[in-house]
C-alpha positions in Angstrom: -58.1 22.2 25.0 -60.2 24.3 27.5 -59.4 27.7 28.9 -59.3 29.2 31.9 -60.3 29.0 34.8 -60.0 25.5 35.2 -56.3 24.7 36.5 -53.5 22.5 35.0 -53.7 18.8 35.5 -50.1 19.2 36.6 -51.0 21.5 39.2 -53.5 19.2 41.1 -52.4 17.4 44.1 -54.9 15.3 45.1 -55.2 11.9 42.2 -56.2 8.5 42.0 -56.4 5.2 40.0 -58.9 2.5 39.2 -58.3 -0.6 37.0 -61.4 -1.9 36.1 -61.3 -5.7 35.1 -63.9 -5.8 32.2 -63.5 -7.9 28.8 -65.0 -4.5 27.1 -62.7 -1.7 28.1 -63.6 0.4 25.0 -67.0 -0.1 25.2 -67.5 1.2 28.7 -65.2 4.1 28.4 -67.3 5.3 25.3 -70.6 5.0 27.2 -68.9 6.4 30.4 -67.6 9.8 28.5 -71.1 10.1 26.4 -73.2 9.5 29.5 -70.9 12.5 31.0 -70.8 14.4 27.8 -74.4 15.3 28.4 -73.7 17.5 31.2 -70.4 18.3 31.3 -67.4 18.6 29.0 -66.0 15.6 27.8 -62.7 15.3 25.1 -61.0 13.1 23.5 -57.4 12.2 24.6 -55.1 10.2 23.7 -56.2 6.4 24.8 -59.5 8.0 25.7 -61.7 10.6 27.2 -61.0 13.7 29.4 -64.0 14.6 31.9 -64.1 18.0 33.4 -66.2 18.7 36.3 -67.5 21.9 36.6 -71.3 21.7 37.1 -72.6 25.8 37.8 -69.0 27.0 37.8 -68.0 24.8 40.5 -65.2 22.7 39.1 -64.5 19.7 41.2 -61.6 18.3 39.0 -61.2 16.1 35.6 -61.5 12.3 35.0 -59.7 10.4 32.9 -61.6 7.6 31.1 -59.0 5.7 29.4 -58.1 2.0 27.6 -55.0 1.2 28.7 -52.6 -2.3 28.4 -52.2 -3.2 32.0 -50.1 -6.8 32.7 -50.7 -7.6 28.8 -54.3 -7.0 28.8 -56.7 -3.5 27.9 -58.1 -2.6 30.9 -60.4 0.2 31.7 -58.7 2.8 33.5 -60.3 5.5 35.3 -57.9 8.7 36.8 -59.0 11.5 38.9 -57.0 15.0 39.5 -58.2 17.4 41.7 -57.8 20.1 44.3 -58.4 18.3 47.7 -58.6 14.6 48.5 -62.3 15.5 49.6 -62.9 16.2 46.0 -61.0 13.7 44.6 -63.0 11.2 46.6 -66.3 12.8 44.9 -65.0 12.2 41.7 -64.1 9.2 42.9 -68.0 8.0 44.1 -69.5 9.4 40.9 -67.4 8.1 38.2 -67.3 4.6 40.2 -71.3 4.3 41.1 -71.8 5.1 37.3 -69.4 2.7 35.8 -70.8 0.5 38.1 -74.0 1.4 37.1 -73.8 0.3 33.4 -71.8 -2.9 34.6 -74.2 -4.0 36.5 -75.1 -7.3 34.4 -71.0 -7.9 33.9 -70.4 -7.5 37.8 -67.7 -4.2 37.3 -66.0 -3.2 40.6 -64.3 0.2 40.8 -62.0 0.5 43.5 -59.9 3.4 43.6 -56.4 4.1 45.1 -54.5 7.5 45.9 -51.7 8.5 44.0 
């Protein structure tokens, strides 16, 4: 896993939840946690990827990039943990504008709500 200093998941407050409505969940969350992986560290969790945000020893909080059955179906799920709600929402705008992003052509919306 990954060491100090980043904090527990467990001991973050401030979390939220997207269900994307894509017919290619996996695909998505691959390209999502590579894209990511470049910069920061991405790992592989169960039902996906873990995303922690620490850019110049600033962390800002972990993502969760994850292929989940949701109603019957696998939906792309996207969870962010973090300190304040003021990062949460950060994690929030970047995850969403990037997923987004590489939707474009398959109109994804990402529309997050608190936990």
């Amino acid at each position: 896993m990954h060491s100090a200093p980043y904090p527990a998941i467990d001991t973050l407050p401030a979390r939220s939840r997207a269900v994307v409505l894509t017919d290619r969940p996996a695909r998505y969350a691959k390209q999502l946690a590579s894209h990511f992986g470049h910069k920061i560290l991405a790992e592989e969790i169960e039902g996906g990827h873990r995303l922690t945000f620490n850019r110049d020893g600033n962390f800002g909080g972990y993502g969760d990039v994850l292929v989940q059955e949701v109603d019957g179906v696998e939906r792309l799920v996207l969870l962010t943990y973090a300190e304040t709600s003021e990062k949460r929402e950060r994690l929030e705008g970047v995850l969403g504008r990037h997923l987004e992003r590489f939707g474009e052509k398959d109109g994804l919306a990402v529309t997050f709500v608190a936990l």
